[in-house]
C-alpha positions as protocol buffer text, in pm:
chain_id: "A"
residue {
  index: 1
  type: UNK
  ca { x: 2590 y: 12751 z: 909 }
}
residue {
  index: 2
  type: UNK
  ca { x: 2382 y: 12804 z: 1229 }
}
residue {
  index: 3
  type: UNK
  ca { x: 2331 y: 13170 z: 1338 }
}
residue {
  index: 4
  type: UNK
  ca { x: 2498 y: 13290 z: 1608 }
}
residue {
  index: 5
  type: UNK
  ca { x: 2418 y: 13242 z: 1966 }
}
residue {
  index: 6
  type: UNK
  ca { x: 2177 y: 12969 z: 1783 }
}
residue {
  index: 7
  type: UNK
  ca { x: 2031 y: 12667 z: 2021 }
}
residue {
  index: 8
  type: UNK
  ca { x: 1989 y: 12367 z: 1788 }
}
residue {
  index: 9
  type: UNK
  ca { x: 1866 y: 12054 z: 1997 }
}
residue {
  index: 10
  type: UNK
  ca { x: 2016 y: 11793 z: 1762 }
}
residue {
  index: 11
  type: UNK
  ca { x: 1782 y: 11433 z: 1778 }
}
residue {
  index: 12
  type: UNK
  ca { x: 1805 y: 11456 z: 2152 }
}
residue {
  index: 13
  type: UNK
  ca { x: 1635 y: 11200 z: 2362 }
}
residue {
  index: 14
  type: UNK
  ca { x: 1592 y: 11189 z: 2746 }
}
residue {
  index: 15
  type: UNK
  ca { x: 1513 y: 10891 z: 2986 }
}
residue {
  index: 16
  type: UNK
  ca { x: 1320 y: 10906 z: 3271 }
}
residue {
  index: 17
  type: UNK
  ca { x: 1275 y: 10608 z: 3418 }
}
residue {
  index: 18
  type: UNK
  ca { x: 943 y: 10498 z: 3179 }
}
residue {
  index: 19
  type: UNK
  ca { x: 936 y: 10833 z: 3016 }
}
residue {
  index: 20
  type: UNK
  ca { x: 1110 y: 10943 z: 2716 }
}
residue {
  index: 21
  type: UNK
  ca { x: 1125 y: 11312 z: 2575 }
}
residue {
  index: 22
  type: UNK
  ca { x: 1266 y: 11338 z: 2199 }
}
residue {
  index: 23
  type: UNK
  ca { x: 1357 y: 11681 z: 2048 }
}
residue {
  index: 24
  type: UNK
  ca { x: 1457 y: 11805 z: 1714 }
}
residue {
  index: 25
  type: UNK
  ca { x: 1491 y: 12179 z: 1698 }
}
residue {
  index: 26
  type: UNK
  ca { x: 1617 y: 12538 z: 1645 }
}
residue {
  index: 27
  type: UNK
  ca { x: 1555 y: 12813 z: 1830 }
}
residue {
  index: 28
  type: UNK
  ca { x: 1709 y: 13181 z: 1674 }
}
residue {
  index: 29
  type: UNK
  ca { x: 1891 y: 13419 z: 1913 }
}
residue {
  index: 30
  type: UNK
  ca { x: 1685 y: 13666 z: 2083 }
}
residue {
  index: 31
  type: UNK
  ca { x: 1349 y: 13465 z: 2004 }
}
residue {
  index: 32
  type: UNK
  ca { x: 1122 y: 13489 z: 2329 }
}
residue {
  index: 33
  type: UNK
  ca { x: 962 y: 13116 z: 2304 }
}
residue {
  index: 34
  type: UNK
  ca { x: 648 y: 12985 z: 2548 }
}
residue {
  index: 35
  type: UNK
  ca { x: 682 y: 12556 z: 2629 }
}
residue {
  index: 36
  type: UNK
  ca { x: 345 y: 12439 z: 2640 }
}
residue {
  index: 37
  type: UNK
  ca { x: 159 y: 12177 z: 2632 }
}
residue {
  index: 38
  type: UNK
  ca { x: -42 y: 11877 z: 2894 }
}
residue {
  index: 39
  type: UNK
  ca { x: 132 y: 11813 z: 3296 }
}
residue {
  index: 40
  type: UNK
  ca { x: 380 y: 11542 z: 3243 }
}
residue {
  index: 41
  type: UNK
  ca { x: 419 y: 11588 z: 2888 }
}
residue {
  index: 42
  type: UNK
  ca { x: 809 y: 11670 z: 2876 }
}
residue {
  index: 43
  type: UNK
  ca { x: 791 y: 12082 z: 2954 }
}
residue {
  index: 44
  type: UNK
  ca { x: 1034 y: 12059 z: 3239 }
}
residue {
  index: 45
  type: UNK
  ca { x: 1236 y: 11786 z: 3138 }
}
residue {
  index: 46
  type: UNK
  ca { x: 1296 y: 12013 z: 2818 }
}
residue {
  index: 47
  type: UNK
  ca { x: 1434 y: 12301 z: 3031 }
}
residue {
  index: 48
  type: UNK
  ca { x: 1594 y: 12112 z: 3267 }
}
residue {
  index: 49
  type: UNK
  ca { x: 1813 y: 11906 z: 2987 }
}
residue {
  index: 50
  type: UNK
  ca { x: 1885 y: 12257 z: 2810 }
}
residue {
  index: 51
  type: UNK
  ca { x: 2018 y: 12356 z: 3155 }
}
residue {
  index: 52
  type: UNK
  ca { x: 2254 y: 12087 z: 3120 }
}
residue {
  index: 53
  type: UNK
  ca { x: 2065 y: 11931 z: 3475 }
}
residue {
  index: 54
  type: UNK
  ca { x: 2023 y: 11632 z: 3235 }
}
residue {
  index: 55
  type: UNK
  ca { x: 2230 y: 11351 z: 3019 }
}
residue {
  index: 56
  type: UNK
  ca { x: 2111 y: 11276 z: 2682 }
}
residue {
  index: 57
  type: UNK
  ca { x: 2051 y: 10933 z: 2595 }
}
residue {
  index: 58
  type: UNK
  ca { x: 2105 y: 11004 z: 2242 }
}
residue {
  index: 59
  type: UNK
  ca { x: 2138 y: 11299 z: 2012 }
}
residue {
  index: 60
  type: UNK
  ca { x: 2369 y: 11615 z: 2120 }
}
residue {
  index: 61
  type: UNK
  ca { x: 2285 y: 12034 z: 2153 }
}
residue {
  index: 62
  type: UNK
  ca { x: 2510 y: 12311 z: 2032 }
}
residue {
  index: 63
  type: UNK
  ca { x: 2523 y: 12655 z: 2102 }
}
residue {
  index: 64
  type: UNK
  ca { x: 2611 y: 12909 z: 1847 }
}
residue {
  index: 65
  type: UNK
  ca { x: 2738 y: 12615 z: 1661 }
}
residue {
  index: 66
  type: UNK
  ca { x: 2961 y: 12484 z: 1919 }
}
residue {
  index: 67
  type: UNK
  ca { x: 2900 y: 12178 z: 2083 }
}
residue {
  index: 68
  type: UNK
  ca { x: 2669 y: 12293 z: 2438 }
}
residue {
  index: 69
  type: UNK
  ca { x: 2927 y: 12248 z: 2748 }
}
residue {
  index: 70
  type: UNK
  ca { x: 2812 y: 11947 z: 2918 }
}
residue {
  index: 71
  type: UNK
  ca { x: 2884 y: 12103 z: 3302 }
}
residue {
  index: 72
  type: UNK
  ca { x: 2569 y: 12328 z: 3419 }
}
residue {
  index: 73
  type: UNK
  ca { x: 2771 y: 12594 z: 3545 }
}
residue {
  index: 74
  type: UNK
  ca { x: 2966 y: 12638 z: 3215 }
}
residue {
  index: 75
  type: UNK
  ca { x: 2656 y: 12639 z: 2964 }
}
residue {
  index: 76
  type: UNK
  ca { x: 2578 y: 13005 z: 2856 }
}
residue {
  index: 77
  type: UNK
  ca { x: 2204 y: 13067 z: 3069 }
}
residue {
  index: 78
  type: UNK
  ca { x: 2025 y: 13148 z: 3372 }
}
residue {
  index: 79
  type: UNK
  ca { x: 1729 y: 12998 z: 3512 }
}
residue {
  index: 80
  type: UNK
  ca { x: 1444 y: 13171 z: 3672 }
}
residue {
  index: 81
  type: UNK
  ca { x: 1220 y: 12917 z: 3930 }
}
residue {
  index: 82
  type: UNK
  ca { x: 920 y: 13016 z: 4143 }
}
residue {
  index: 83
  type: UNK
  ca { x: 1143 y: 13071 z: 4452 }
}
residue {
  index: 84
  type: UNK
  ca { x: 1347 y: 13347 z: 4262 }
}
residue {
  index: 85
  type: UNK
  ca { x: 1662 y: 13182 z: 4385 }
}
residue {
  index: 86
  type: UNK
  ca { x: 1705 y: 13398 z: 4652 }
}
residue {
  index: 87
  type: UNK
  ca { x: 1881 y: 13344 z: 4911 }
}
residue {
  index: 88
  type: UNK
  ca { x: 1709 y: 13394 z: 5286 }
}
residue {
  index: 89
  type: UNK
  ca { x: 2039 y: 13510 z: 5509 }
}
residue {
  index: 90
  type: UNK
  ca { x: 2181 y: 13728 z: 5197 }
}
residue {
  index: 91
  type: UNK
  ca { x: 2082 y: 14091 z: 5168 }
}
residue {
  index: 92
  type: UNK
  ca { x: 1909 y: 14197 z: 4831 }
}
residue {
  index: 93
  type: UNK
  ca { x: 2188 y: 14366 z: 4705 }
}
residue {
  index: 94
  type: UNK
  ca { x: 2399 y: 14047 z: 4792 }
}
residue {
  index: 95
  type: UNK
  ca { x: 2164 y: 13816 z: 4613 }
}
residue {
  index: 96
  type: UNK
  ca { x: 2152 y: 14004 z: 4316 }
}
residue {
  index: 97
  type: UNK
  ca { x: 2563 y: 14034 z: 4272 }
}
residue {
  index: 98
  type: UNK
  ca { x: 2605 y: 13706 z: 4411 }
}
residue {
  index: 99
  type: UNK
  ca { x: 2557 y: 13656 z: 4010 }
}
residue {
  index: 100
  type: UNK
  ca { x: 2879 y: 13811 z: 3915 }
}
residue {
  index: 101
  type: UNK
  ca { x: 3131 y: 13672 z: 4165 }
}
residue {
  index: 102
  type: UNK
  ca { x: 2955 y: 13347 z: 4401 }
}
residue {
  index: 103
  type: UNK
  ca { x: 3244 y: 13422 z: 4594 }
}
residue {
  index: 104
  type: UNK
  ca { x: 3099 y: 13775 z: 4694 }
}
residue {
  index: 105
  type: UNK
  ca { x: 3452 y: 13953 z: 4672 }
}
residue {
  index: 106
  type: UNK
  ca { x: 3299 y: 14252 z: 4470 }
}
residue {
  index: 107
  type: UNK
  ca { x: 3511 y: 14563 z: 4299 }
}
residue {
  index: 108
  type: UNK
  ca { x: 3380 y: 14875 z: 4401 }
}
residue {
  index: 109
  type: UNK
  ca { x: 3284 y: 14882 z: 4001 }
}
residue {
  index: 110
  type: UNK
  ca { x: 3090 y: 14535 z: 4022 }
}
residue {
  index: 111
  type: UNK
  ca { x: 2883 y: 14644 z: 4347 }
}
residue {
  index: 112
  type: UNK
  ca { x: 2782 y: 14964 z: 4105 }
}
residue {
  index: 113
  type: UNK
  ca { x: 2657 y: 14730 z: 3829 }
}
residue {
  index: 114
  type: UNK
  ca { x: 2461 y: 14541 z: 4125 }
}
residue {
  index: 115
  type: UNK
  ca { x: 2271 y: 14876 z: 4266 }
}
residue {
  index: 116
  type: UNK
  ca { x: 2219 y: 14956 z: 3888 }
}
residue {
  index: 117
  type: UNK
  ca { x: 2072 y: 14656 z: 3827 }
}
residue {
  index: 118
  type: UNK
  ca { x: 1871 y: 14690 z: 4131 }
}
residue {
  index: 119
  type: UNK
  ca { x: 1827 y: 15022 z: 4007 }
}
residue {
  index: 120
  type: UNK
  ca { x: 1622 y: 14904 z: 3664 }
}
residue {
  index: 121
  type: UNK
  ca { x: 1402 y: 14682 z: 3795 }
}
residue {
  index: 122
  type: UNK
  ca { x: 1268 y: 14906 z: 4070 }
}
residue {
  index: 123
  type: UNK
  ca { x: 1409 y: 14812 z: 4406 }
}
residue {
  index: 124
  type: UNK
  ca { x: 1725 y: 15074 z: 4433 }
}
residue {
  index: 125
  type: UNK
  ca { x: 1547 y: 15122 z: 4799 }
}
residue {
  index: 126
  type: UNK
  ca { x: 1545 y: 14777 z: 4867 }
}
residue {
  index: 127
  type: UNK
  ca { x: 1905 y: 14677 z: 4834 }
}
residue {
  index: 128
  type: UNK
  ca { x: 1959 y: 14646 z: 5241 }
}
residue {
  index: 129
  type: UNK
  ca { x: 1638 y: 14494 z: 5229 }
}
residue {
  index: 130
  type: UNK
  ca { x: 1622 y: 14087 z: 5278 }
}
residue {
  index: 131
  type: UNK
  ca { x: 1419 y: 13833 z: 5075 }
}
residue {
  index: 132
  type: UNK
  ca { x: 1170 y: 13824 z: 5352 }
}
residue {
  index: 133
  type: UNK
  ca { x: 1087 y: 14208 z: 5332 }
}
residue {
  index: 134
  type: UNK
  ca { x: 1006 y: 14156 z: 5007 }
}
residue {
  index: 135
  type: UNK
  ca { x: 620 y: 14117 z: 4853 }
}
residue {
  index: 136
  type: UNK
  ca { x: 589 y: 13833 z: 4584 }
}
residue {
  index: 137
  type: UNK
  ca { x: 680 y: 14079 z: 4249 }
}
residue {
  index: 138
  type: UNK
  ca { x: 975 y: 14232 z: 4445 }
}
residue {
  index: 139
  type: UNK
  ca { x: 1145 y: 13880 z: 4486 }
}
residue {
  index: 140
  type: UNK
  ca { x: 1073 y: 13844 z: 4091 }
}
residue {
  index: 141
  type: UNK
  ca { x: 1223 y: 14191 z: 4062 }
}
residue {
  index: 142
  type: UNK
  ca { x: 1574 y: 14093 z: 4233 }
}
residue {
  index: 143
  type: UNK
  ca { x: 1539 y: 13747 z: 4024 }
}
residue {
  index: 144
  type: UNK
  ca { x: 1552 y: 13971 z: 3761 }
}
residue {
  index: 145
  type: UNK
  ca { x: 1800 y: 14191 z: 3897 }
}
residue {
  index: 146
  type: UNK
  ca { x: 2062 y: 13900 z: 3887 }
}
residue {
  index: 147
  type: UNK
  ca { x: 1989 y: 13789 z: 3566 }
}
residue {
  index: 148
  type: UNK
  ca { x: 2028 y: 14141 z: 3440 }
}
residue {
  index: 149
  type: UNK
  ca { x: 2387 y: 14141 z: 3627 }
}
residue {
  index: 150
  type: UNK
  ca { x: 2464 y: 13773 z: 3456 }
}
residue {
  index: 151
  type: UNK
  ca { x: 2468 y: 13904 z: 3150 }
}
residue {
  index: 152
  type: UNK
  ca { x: 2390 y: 13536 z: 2955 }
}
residue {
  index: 153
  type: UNK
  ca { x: 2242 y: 13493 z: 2620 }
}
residue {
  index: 154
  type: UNK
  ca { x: 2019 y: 13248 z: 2716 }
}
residue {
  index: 155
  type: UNK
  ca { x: 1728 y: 13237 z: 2986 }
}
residue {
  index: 156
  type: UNK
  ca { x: 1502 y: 12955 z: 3119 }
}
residue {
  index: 157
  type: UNK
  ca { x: 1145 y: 13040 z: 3284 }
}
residue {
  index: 158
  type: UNK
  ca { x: 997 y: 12783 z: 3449 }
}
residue {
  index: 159
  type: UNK
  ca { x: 678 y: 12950 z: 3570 }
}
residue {
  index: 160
  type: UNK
  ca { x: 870 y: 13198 z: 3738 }
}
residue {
  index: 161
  type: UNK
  ca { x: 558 y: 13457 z: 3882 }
}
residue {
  index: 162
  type: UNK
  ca { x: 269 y: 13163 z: 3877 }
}
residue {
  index: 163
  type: UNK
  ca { x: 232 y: 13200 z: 4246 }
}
residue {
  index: 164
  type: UNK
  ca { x: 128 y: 13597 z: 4184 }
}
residue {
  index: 165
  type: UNK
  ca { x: -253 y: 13748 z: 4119 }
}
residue {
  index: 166
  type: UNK
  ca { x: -324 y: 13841 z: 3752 }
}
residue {
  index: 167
  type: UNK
  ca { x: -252 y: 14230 z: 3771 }
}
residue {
  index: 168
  type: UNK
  ca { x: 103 y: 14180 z: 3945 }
}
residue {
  index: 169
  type: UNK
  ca { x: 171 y: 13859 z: 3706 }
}
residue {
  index: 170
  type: UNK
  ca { x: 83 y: 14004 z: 3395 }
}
residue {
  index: 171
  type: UNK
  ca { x: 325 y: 14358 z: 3537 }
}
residue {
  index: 172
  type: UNK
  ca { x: 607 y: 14114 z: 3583 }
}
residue {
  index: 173
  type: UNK
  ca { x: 569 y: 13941 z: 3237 }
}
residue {
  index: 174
  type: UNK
  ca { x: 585 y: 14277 z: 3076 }
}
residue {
  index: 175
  type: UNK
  ca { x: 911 y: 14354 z: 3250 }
}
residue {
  index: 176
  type: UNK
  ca { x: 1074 y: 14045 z: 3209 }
}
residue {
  index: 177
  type: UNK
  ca { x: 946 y: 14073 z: 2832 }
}
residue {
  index: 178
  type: UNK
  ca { x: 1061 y: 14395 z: 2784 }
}
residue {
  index: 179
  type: UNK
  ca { x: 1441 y: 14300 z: 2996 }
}
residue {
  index: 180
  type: UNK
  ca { x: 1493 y: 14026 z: 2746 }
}
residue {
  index: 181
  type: UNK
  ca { x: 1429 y: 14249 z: 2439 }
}
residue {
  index: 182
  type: UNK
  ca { x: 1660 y: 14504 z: 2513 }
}
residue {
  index: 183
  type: UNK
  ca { x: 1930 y: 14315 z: 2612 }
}
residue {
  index: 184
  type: UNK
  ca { x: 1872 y: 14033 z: 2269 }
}
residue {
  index: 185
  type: UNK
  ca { x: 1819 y: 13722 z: 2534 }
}
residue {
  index: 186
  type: UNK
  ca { x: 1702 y: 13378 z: 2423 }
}
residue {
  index: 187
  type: UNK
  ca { x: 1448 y: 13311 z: 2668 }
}
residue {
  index: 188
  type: UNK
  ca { x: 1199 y: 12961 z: 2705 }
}
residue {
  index: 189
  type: UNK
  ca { x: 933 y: 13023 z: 2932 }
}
residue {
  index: 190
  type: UNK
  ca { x: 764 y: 12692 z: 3080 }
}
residue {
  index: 191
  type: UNK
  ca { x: 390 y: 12792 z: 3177 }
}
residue {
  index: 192
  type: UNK
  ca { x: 4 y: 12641 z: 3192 }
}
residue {
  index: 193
  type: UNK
  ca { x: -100 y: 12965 z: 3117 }
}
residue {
  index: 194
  type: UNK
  ca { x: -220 y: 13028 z: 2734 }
}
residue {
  index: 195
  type: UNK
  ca { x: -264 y: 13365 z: 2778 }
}
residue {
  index: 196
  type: UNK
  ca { x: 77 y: 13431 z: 2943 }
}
residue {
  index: 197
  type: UNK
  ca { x: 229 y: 13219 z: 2646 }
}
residue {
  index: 198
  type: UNK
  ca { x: 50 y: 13521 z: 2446 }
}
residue {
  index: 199
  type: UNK
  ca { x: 142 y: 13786 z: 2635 }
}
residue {
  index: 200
  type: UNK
  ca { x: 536 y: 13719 z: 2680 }
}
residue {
  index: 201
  type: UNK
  ca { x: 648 y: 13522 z: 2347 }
}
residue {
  index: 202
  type: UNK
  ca { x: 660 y: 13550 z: 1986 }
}
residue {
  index: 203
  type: UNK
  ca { x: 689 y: 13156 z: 1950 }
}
residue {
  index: 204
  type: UNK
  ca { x: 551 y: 12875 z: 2083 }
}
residue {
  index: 205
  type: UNK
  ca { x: 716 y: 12500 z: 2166 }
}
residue {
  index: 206
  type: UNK
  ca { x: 436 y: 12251 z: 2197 }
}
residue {
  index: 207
  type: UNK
  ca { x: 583 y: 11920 z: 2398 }
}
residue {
  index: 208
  type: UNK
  ca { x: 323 y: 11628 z: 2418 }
}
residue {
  index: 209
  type: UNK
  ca { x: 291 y: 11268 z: 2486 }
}
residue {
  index: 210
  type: UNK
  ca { x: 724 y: 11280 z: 2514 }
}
residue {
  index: 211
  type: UNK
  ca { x: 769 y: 11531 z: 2140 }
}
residue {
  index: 212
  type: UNK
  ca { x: 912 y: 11870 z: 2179 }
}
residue {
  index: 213
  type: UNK
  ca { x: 780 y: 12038 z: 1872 }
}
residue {
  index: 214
  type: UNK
  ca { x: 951 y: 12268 z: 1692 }
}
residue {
  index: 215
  type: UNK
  ca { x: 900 y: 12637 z: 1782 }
}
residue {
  index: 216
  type: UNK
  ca { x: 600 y: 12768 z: 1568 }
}
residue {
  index: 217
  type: UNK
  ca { x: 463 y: 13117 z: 1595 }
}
residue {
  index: 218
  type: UNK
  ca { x: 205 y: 13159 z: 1875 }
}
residue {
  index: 219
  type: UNK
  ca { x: -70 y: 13366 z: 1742 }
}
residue {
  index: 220
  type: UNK
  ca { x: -115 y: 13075 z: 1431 }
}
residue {
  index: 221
  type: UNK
  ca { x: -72 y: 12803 z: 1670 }
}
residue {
  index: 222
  type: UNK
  ca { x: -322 y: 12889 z: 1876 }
}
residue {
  index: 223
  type: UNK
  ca { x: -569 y: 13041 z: 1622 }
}
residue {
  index: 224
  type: UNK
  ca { x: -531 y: 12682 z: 1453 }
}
residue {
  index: 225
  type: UNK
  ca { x: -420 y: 12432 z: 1759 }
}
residue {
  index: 226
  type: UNK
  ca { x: -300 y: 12059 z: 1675 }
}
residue {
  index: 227
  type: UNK
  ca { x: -502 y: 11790 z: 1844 }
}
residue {
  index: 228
  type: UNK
  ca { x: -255 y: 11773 z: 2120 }
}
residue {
  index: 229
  type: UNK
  ca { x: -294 y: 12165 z: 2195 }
}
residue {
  index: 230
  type: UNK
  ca { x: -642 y: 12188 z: 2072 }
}
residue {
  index: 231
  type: UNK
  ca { x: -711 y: 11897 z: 2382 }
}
residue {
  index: 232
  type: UNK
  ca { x: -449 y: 12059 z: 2615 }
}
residue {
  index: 233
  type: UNK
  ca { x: -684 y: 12426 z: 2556 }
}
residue {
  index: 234
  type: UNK
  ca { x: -998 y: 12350 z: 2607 }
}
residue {
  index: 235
  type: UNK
  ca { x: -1269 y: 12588 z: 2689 }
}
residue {
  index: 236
  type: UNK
  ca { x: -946 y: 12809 z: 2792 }
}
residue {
  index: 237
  type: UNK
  ca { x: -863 y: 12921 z: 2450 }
}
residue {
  index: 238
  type: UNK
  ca { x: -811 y: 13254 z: 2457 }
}
């Protein structure tokens, strides 16, 4: 029996034109997992058919043992990109509870879990604020902020704070790392950044030449990389 809240990628295969991705693996609930590995190797295809952004040629992905919705909008995640999601014309308070009701018709209870939200991440003085006031960490701070509010079991990275310097970066890795923690989220973080891999997860995910590997713990894997990895590193092995 798979765990619960379990994602088990079951013989999947995805088409891209020329390119194929295969994957054959489990990832345990709460795990904080890193998806390395060469540019054009299969690390956004991976998170973009676990977003359900994909179809499958073959194989099939299941959730907590149940069979993975096959709409987007109904699979149990959120996604954090580079451009935080934000919307431009929406306040920050308004982007942040947009993730509770898209349809902004709040409770007076559900605006109060927004501000709180708001409230752990750092920007309660920013809430009539708009995405354009904002510095670089403080958009990732209201990205957060909504996926705080989602509440879903499940988030995908994909190189979320690569456009930030290395003090501010590595500050929004911890808090992200320490959000997911707390709250027991399953969270794959895309990056070309070994030691942000190190920093952020417990496990790694190695996808090369069109193989997502199964997750294997980070320290070991990098200590000891495959070929693929070891090629991949370079003189940037931490």
């Amino acid at each position: 029996m798979e765990g619960a809240d379990m994602l088990h990628l079951d013989r999947l295969c995805y088409q891209l034109n020329e390119f194929s991705l295969t994957a054959d693996l489990q990832i345990a609930a709460g795990d904080r997992v890193a998806v390395i590995g060469p540019s054009g190797g299969g690390k956004s295809t991976l998170l973009n058919g676990i977003a359900g952004f994909l179809v499958p040629r073959a194989g099939q992905m299941f959730w907590g043992g149940q069979p993975m919705p096959d709409h987007p909008g109904e699979r149990p995640l959120s996604i954090l990109f580079q451009d935080h999601n934000l919307f431009p014309h929406l306040t920050v308070l308004d982007n942040v509870a947009i993730g509770l009701r898209p349809d902004m018709r709040l409770s007076a209870a559900q605006k109060a879990q927004a501000v709180a939200a708001l409230d752990q991440v750092g920007l309660g003085d920013k809430a009539m604020a708009y995405p354009r006031d904002l510095s670089g960490g403080q958009q990732g701070r209201a990205g957060l902020a909504r996926v705080l509010l989602r509440q879903r079991p499940l988030l995908l990275l994909d190189e979320p704070f690569a456009a930030l310097g290395p003090a501010l970066k590595d500050e929004m890795l911890e808090i992200t790392r320490q959000i997911v923690q707390q709250a027991g989220i399953t969270a794959l973080m895309v990056t070309h950044d070994p030691q942000d891999a190190l920093s952020f997860a417990e496990y790694a995910i190695l996808v090369a030449e069109g193989q997502a590997q199964a997750p294997a713990p980070i320290g070991p894997l990098f200590d000891h990389p495959p070929p693929a990895l070891q090629s991949y590193l370079g003189r940037r092995a931490p």
